[in-house]
MARKENU-582247 format. One record per residue (C-alpha): residue number from 0; x, y, z. Coordinates in Angstrom, 1 decimal. Example, Ala and Ser with C-alpha at 12.3 -4.5 7.8 and 13.67 -1.06 7.14 Angstrom:
2
 num   east  north     up
   0   12.3   -4.5    7.8
   1   13.7   -1.1    7.1
This chain:
465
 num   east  north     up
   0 -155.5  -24.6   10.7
   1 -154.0  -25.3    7.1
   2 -153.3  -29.5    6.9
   3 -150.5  -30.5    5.2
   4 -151.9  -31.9    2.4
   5 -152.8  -28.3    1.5
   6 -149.6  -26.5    2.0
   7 -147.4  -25.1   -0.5
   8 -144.0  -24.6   -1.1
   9 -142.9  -20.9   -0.1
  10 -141.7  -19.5   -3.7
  11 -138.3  -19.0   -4.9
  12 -137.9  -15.3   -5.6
  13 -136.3  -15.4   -9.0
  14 -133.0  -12.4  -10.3
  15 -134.6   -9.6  -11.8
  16 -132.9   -8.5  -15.1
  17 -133.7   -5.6  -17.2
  18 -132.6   -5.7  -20.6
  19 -132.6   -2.2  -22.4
  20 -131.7   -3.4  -26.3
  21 -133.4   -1.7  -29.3
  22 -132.6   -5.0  -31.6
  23 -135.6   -6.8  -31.3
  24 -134.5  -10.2  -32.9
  25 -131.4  -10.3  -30.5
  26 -133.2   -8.8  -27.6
  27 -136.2  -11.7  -28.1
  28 -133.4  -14.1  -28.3
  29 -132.0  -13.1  -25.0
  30 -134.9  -13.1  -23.0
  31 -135.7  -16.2  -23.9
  32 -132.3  -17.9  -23.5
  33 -132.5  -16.1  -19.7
  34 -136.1  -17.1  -19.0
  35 -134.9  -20.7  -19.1
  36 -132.5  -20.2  -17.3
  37 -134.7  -19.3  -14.3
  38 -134.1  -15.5  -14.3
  39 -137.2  -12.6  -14.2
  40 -136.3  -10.5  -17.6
  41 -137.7   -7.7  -18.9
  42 -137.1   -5.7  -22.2
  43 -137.2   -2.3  -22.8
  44 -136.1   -1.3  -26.4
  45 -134.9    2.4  -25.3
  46 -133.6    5.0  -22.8
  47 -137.1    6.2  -22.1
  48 -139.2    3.1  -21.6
  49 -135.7    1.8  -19.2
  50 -135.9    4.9  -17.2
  51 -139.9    4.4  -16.4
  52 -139.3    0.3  -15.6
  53 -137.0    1.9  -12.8
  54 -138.8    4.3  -11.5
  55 -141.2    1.5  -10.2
  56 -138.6   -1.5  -10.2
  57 -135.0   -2.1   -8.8
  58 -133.7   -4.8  -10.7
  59 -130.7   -7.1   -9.7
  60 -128.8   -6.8  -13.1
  61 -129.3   -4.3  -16.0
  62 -128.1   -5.7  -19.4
  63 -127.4   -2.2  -21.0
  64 -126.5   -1.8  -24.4
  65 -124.6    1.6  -25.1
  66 -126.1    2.6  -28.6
  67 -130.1    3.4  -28.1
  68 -132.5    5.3  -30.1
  69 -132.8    8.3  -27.8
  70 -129.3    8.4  -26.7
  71 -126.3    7.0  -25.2
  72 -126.4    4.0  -22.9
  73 -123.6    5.9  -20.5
  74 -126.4    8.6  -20.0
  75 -128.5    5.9  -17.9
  76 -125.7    4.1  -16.3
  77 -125.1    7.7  -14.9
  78 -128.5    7.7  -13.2
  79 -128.5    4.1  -11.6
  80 -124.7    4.5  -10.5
  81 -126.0    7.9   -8.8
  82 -128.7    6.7   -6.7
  83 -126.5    3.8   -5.0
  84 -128.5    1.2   -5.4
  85 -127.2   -2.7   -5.5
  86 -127.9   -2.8   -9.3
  87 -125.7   -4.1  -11.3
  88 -124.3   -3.3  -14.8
  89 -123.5   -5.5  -17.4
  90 -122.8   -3.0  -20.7
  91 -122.8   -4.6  -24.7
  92 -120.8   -2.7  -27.3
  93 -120.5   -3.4  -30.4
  94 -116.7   -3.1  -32.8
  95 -116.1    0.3  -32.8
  96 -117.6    1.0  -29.1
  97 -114.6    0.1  -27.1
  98 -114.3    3.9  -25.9
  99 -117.7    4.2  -24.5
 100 -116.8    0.5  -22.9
 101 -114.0    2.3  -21.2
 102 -116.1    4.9  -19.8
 103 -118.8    2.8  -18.7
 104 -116.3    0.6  -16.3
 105 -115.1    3.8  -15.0
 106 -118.9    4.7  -14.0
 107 -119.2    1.5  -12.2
 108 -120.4   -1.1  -14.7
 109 -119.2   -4.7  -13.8
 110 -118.0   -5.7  -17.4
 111 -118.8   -5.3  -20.9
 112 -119.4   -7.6  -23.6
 113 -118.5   -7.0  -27.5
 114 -121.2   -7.7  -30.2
 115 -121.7  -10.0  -31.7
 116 -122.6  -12.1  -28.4
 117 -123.3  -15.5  -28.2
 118 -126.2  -16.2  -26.1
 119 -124.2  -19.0  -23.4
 120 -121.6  -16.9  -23.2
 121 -124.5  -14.1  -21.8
 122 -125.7  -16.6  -19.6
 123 -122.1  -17.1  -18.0
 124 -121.2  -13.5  -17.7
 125 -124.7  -12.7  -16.1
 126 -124.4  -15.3  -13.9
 127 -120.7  -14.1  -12.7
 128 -122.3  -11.0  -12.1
 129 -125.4  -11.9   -9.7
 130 -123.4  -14.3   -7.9
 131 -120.4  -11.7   -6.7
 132 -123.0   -9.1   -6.4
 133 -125.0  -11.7   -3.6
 134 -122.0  -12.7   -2.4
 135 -121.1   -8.8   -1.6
 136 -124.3   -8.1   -0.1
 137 -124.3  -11.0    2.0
 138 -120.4  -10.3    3.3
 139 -121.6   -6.4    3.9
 140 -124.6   -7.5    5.9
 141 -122.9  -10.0    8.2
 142 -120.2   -7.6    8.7
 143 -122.8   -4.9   10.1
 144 -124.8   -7.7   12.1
 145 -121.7   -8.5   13.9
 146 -120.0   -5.2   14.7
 147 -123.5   -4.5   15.8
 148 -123.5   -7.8   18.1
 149 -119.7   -6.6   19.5
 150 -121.3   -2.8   20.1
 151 -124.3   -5.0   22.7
 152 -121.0   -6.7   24.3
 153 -119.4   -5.6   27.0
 154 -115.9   -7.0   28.1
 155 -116.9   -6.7   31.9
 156 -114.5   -6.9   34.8
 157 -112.2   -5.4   37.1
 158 -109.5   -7.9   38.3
 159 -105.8   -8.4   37.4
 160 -106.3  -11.6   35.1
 161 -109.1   -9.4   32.7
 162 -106.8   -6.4   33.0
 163 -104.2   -8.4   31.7
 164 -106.5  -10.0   28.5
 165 -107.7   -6.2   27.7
 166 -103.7   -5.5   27.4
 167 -103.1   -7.9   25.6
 168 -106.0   -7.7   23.6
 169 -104.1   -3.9   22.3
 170 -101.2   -5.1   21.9
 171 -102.3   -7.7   19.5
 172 -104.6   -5.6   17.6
 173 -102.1   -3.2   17.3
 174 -100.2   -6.0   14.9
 175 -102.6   -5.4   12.5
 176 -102.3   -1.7   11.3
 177  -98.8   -3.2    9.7
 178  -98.6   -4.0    6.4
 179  -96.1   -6.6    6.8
 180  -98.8   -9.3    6.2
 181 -101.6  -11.3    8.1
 182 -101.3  -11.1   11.6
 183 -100.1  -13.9   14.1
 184 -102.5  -16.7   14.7
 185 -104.0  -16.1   18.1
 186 -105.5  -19.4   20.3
 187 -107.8  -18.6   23.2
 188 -108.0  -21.3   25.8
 189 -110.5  -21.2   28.4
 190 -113.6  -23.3   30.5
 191 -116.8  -23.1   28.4
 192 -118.6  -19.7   29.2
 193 -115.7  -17.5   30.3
 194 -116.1  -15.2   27.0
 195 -113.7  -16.7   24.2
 196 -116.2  -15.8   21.6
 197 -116.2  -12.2   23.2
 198 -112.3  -11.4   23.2
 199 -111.9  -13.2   19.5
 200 -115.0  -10.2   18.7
 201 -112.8   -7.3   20.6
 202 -109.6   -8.2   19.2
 203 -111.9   -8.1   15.8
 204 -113.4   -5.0   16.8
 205 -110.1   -3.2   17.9
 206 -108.3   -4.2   14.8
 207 -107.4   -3.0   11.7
 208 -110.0   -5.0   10.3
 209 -113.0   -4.0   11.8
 210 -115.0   -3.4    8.9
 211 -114.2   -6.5    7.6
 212 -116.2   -9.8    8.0
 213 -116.1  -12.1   11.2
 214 -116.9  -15.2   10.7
 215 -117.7  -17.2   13.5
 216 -117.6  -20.8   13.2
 217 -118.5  -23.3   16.0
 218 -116.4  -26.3   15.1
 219 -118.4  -28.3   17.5
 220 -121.9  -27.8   15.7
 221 -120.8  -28.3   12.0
 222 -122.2  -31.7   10.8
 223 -119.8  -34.2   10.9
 224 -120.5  -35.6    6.9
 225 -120.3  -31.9    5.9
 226 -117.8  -30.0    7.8
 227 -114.7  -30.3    4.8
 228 -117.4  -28.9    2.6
 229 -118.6  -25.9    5.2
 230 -115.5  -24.6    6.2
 231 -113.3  -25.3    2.4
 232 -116.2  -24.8    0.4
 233 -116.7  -27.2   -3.0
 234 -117.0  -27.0   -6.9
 235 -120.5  -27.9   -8.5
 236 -120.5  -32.2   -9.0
 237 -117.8  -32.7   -5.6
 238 -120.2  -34.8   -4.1
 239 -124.2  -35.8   -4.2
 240 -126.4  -32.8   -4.5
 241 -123.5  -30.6   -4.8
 242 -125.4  -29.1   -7.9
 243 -123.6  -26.2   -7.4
 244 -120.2  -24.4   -6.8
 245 -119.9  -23.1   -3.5
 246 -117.2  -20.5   -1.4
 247 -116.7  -22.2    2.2
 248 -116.4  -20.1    5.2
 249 -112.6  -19.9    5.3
 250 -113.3  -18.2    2.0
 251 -116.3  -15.8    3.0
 252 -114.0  -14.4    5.7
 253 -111.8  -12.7    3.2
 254 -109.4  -10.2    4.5
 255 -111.3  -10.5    7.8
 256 -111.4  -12.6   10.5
 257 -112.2  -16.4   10.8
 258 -112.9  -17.1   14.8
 259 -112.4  -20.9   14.4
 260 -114.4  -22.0   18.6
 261 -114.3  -25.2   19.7
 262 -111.1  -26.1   17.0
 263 -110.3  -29.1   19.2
 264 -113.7  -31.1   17.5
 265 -112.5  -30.3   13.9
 266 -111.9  -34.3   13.1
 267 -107.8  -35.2   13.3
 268 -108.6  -36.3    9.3
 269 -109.2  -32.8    8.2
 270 -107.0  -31.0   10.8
 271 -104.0  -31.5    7.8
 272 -105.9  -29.9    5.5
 273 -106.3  -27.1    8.0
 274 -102.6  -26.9    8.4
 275 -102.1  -26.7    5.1
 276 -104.1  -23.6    5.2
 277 -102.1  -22.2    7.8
 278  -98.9  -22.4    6.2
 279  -99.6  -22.4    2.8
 280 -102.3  -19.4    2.9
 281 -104.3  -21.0    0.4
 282 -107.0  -23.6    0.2
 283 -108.8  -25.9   -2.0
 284 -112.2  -26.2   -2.4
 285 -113.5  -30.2   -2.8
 286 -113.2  -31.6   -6.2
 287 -110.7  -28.8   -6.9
 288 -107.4  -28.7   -7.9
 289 -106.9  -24.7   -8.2
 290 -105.7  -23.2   -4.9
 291 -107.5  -19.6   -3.2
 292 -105.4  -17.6   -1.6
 293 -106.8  -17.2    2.1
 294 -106.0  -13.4    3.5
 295 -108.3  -14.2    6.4
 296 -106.7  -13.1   10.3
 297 -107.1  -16.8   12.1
 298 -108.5  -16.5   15.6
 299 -109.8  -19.8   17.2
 300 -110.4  -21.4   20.9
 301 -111.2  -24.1   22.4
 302 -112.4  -24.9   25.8
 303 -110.6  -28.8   26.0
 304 -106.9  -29.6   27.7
 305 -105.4  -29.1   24.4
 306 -101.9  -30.7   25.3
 307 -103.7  -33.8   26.9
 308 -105.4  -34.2   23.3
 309 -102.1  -33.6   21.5
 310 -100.6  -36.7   23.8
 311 -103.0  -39.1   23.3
 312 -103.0  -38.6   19.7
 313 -106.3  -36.8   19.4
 314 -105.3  -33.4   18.0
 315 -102.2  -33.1   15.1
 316  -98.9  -31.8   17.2
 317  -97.8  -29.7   14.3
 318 -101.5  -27.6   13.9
 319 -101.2  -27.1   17.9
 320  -97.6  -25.8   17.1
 321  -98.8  -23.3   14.3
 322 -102.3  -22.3   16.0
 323 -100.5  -21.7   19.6
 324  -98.2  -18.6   18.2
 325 -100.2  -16.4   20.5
 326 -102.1  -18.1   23.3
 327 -104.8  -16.1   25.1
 328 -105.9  -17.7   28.7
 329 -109.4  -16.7   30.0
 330 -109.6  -17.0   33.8
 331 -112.3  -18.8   35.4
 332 -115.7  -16.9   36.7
 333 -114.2  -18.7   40.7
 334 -110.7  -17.0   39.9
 335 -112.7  -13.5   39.4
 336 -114.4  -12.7   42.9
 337 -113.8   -9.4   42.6
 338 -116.1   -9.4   39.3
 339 -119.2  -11.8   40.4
 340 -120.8   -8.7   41.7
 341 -120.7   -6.5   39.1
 342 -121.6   -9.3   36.5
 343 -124.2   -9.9   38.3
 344 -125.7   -6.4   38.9
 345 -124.8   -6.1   35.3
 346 -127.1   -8.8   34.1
 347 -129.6   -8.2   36.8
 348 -130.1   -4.8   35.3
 349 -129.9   -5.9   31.8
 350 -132.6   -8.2   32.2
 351 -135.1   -5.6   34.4
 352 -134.6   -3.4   31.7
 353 -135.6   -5.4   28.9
 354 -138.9   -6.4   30.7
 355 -139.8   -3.5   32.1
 356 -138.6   -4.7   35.6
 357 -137.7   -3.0   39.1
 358 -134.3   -4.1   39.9
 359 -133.2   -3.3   43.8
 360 -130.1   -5.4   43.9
 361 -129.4   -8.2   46.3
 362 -129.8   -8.9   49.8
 363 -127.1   -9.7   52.1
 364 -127.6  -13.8   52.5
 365 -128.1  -13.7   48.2
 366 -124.8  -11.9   47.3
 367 -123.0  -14.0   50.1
 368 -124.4  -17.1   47.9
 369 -123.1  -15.6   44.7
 370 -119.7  -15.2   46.1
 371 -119.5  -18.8   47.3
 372 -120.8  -20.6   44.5
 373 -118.5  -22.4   42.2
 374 -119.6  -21.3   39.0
 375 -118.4  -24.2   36.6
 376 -120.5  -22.7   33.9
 377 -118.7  -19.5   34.6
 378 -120.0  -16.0   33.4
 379 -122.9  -18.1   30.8
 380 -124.4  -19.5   34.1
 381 -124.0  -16.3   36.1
 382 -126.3  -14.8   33.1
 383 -129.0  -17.5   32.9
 384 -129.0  -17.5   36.7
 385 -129.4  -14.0   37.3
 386 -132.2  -13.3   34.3
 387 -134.5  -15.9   35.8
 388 -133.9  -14.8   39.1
 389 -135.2  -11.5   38.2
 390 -138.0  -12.8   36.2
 391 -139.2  -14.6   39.4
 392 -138.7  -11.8   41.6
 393 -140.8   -9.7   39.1
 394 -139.0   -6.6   40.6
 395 -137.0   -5.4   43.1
 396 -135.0   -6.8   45.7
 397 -133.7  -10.5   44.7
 398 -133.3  -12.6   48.3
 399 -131.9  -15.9   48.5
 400 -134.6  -18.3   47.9
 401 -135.2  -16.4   44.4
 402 -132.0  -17.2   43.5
 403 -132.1  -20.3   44.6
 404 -128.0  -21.1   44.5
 405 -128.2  -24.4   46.5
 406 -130.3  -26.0   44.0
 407 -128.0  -25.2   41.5
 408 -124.5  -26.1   43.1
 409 -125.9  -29.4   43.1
 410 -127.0  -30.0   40.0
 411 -123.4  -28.1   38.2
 412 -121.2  -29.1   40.8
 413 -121.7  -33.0   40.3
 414 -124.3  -35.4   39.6
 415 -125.3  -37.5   42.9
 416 -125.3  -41.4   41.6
 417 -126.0  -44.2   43.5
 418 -123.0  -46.5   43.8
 419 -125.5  -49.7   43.4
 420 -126.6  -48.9   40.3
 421 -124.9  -50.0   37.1
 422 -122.4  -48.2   34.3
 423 -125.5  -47.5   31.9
 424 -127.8  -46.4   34.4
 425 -125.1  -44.0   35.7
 426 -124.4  -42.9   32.1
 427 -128.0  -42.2   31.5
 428 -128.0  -39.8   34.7
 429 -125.0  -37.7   33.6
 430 -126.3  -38.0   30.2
 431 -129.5  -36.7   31.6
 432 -128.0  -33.9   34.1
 433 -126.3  -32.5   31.3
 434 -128.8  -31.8   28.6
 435 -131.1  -29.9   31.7
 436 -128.4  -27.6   32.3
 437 -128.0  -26.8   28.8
 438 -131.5  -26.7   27.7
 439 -131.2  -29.8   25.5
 440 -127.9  -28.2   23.7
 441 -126.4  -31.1   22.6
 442 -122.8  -29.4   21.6
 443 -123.0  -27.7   24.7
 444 -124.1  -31.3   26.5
 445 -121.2  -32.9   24.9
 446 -118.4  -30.4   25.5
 447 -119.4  -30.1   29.5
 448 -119.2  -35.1   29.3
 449 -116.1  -34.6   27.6
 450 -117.5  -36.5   24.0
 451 -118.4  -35.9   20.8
 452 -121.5  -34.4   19.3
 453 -121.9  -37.2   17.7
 454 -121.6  -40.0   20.4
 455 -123.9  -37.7   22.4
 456 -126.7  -38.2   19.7
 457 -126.2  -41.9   19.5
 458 -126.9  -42.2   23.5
 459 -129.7  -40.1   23.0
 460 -131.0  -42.3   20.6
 461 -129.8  -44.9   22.4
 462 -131.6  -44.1   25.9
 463 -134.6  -43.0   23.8
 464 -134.5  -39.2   25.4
């Protein structure tokens, strides 16, 4: 066991830049300038010597100047642009040059620079350069990670209400093949755990916009001192420790999607600013005065009585009005009987599966439980209910003191208190009730009271739990 007093700090892993430049003064210069900077550089002073660095190194950026000893500099961005890597090319040219500039941007080099160059004016340019090309990578990445996440979802169900959603669902992803613009702003309302997240994902995944980003954002999680920043971004000196500019997620969504869950905990101070979004398409980031345009497809949901928070002055009327152009209703998991079984055998089979379980299905008394049950945590609690069921039957036919219903209805359906005892003592047992049913969640805890994350941590520290 390593103690703390000999740990180390896990090391930053620094940009690599290659530098093919055959001037040695200016090419010393460079380096040096970069090295300060905080960048990996290394030199090579021709084709040859560039072309053997590579063989054994993919660098992030390639400073590439386009007259070398042993040939033409458009020769080797050839070869890199080829093998389709995530290098980057930043070409110098001196007067006289601009044709081979020309050419090199229409093999793929990010931008060229004219000799003479001044060596802060490098820095800014190289810096343009990595950052966009992280940026891209990081966009392409999360847009893979969550069409793969929609292709392990399945919209399950059978009965008229999720008919209805999946027909809905085309007919508002059809909106998006037009080119008439951004389509309609769509709010899904529903209980927590009926599958809001999944429909905003289908309508994603059916759209035009599939291979676009989705970007998920659970209003009810963001940290209350840092949610303007996280969802509008903020330039470098906005605030303490903002040491650096920084795109928010409305941004990072692009021409995607932004799924906006939970939208009814975005605080009623920044819920203008969000409005402003809406109808102006455009943002700006903190400490800025220049406005983005925002191309992004606005899905969100929420899980509150939205109207009741509108009337009691808790949520703007005019952002209700612009997010509720196309409202989405999820039914609840006690409105679906016709669905509990095959959810369940669904998940049952699921979970067998991925331990290498026997999965028999049900007896008689155990599905007549799963119909009866009232299922306020709707299709989540169906899931967690029937994985640990089939964990504790460790195969084959689950009865019905594996699934063990009873126990649950009364811990879901309501919290027994005892009328003698007082207000705090009964706030500490619903307090209590509800951070076991979500395994210490305490967004989840504090959407199922009815209260803000943050008054849900104060009780915790409060109570001492």
């Amino acid at each position: 066991m390593m103690h703390d007093s000999m740990s180390t700090e896990i090391p930053i892993l620094k940009k690599q830049i290659l530098l093919v430049e055959d001037e040695t003064v200016f090419g010393n210069a460079v380096k040096k300038h970069l090295l300060r900077k905080g960048y990996d550089i290394n030199l090579a002073s021709d084709l040859k010597s560039a072309r053997l660095y590579l063989k054994e190194n993919i660098p992030d950026l390639i400073l590439l100047d386009m007259r070398l000893p042993d040939g033409s500099g458009l020769d080797l961005l050839n070869e890199i642009k080829s093998k389709n890597t995530n290098t980057e090319v930043l070409v110098m040219s001196a007067y006289g040059e601009l044709e081979d500039a020309v050419s090199a941007m229409k093999l793929g080099a990010s931008d060229y620079l004219k000799k003479p160059i001044d060596l802060e004016e490098l820095y800014v340019n190289v810096k343009k350069v990595i950052d966009k090309n992280e940026l891209t990578q990081k966009l392409s990445y999360s847009a893979k990670r969550e069409q793969h996440a929609f292709e392990e979802v399945k919209f399950l169900g059978e009965c008229r209400q999720i008919n209805f959603i999946r027909e809905q669902v085309e007919k508002i992803s059809s909106l998006t093949q037009s080119e008439s613009g951004v389509p309609p702003t769509v709010l899904i309302l529903g209980e927590t755990g009926t599958g809001k997240d999944v429909v905003a994902r289908l309508l994603h995944a059916k759209s035009g916009l599939n291979t676009r980003p989705f970007v998920h954002v659970d209003c009810a999680s963001l940290p209350k001192d840092l949610i303007e920043s996280e969802l509008f971004g903020h330039e470098k000196g906005a605030f303490t420790n903002a040491n650096v500019a920084r795109a928010g997620l409305i941004e990072a969504a692009e021409e995607g999607v932004l799924f906006l869950d939970e939208i009814a905990e975005i605080p009623i101070d920044l819920q203008s600013k969000l409005l402003a979004v809406l109808e102006r398409r455009s943002l700006r980031r903190l400490g800025s005065t220049k406005e983005l345009p925002v191309a992004a497809w606005i899905i969100a949901a929420t899980n509150r009585d939205i109207e009741s928070l509108v009337k009691r002055g808790e949520f703007r009327s005019d952002l209700y009005y612009r997010l509720n152009v196309i409202t989405l209703t999820m039914p609840s998991l006690r409105d679906r009987d016709k669905d509990i079984l095959l959810l369940a055998n669904y998940c049952a089979s699921l979970t067998s599966k991925r331990y290498g379980l026997l999965f028999e299905g049900f007896s008689k008394e155990a599905l007549k439980q799963l119909k009866e049950y009232s299922w306020h945590g709707n299709v989540r609690e169906l899931k967690h209910l029937i994985e640990r069921a089939v964990l504790l039957s460790g195969g084959g036919v689950i009865d019905i003191n594996i699934l063990n219903i009873d126990k649950n209805e009364k811990i879901n359906n309501e919290v027994e208190i005892n009328h003698d005892i007082t207000l705090g003592e009964a706030e500490l047992q619903l307090i209590k009730s509800a951070l076991e049913r979500t395994n210490r969640n305490v967004s989840k805890a504090a959407r199922e009271l009815g209260i803000t994350r943050m008054a849900l941590r104060y009780r915790i520290k409060k109570y001492n739990l």
